[in-house]
N, C-alpha and C positions, 0 to 999 in steps of 0.2 A: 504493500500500500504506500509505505514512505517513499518507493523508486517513484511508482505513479507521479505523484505529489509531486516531487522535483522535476519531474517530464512536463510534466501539464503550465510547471512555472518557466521553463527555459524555452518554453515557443517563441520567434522569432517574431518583432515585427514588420512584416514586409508589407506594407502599409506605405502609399505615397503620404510625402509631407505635406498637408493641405494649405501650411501657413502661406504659403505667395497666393492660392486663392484668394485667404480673407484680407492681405495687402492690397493685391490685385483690387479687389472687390470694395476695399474703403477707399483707398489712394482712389481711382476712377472716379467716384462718385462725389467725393470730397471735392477734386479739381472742378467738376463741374455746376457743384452746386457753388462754389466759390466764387467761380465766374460770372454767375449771376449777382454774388455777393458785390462782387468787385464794378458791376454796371455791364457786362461787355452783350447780357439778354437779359428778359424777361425769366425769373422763376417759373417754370412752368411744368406740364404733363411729362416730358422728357427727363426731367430730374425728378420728378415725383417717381417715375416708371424705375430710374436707376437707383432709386432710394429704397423702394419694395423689393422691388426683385435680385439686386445686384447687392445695392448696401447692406440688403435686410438679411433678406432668405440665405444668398447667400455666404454672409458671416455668421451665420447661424448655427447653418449646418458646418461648417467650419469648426466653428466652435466644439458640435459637437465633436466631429472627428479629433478633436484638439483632445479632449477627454479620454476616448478613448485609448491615445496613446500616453495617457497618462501625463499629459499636459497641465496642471494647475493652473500655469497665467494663460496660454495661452487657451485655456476654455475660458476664463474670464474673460480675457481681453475683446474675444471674436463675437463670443455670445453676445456680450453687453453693450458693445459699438454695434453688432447687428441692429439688437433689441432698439438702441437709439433710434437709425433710421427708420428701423417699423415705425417706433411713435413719432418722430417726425412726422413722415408721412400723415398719419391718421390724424396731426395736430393740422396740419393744411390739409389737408381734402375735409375733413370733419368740422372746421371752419366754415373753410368755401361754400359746402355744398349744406350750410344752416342742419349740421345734426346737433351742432350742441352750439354756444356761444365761444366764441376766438377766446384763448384765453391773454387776461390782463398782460401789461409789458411788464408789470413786476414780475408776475408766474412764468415768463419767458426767460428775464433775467436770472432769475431761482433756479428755472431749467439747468441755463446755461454756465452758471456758477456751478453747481451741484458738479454736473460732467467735467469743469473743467477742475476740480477736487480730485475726483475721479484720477481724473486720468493724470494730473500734476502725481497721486501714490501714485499710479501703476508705473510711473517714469523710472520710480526708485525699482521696480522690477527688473528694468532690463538693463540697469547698470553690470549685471555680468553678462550682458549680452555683445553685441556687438555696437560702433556708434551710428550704425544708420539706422536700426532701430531705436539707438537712443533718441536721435534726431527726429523721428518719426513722433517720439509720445512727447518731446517738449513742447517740437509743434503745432502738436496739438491741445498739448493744452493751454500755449499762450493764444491758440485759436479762438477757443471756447471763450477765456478770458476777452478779447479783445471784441468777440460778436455780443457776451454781454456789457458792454462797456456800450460800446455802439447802440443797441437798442438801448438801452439806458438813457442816453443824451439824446439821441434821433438825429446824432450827425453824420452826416452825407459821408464827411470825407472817411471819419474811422469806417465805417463798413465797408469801404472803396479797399483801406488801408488792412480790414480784417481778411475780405476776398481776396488778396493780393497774396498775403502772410496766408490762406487756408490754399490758394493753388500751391504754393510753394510745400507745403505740408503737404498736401495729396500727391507730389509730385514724389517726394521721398518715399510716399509707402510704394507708390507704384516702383520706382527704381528698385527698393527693396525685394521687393515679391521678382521683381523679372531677373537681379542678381543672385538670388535666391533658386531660383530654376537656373536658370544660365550655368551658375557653380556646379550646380547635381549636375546634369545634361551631360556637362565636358570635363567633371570629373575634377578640375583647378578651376583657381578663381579667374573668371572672366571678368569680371566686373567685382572690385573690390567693396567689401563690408566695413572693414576697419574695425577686427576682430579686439577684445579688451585682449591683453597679454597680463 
């Protein structure tokens, strides 16, 4: 029975790494809803569409494959950034389309302070990580900071100035996630991380 035991613990994971999905998946969605932030469109169906589907669903499932392999931060991380864009979403279309009343700028502000808490710990997670991940969660959370700062005042130019700083953020996770594949694929670093030593 003990042999059993030890057999059933020394299985392999041959499991692909999901994390440059949920990069992939935030980094994309991030740069685009930014972009709107920053003035260059309208917020619209296009970003709502990459927010549900892509932001949401999935970093979700991300998330959970992150669990399975026994991931801690990374099921937090994927999950709860997924879970964000879900309720994004449903805070604009739920709005829009009069299911409930918009919620106040304060409850906005509260949102976006809360997350950017969030994610200012989770920063301290990936200091044994690598620094494009680091780069990734400071980003984001002087993002988060910086859109409630913004809605806060109602001035133009800081959310011009937040969309600018959130492309720039969405642009790291996406590099991350694609050096991240690139590195597995060929085996050496194609594209460097800037591993902590």
């Amino acid at each position: 029975m003990e042999k059993e035991v030890l057999e059933i613990h020394s299985i392999k994971d041959t499991t692909a790494n999901p994390a440059p999905l949920g990069l992939l998946a935030f980094g994309m969605t991030t740069v685009l809803l930014n972009l709107a932030n920053a003035g260059v469109y309208e917020l619209g169906t296009m970003i709502l569409g990459m927010g549900l589907f892509y932001g949401g669903i999935a970093q979700v499932l991300v998330g959970l494959m992150e669990w399975k392999k026994g991931n801690t931060f990374g099921t937090l991380a994927f999950t709860s950034y997924g879970l964000f864009w879900l309720s994004f979403v449903f805070l604009k279309v739920g709005g829009n389309l009069n299911w409930f009343a918009a919620p106040e700028i304060e409850a906005v502000v509260a949102y976006l302070i809360i997350w950017g808490i969030f994610t200012a710990v989770m920063f301290f997670g990936t200091l044994k990580s690598n620094r494009a991940l680091q780069f990734v969660f400071a980003s984001l959370a002087t993002l988060f900071f910086l859109l409630a700062i913004a809605d806060a005042t109602g001035a133009a130019w800081m959310m011009t100035l937040a969309g600018i700083e959130g492309v720039i953020c969405g642009a790291s996770a996406i590099y991350t996630g694609l050096a991240i594949t690139l590195n597995e694929v060929y085996g050496r670093e194609v594209l460097p991380l800037w591993h902590v030593k």
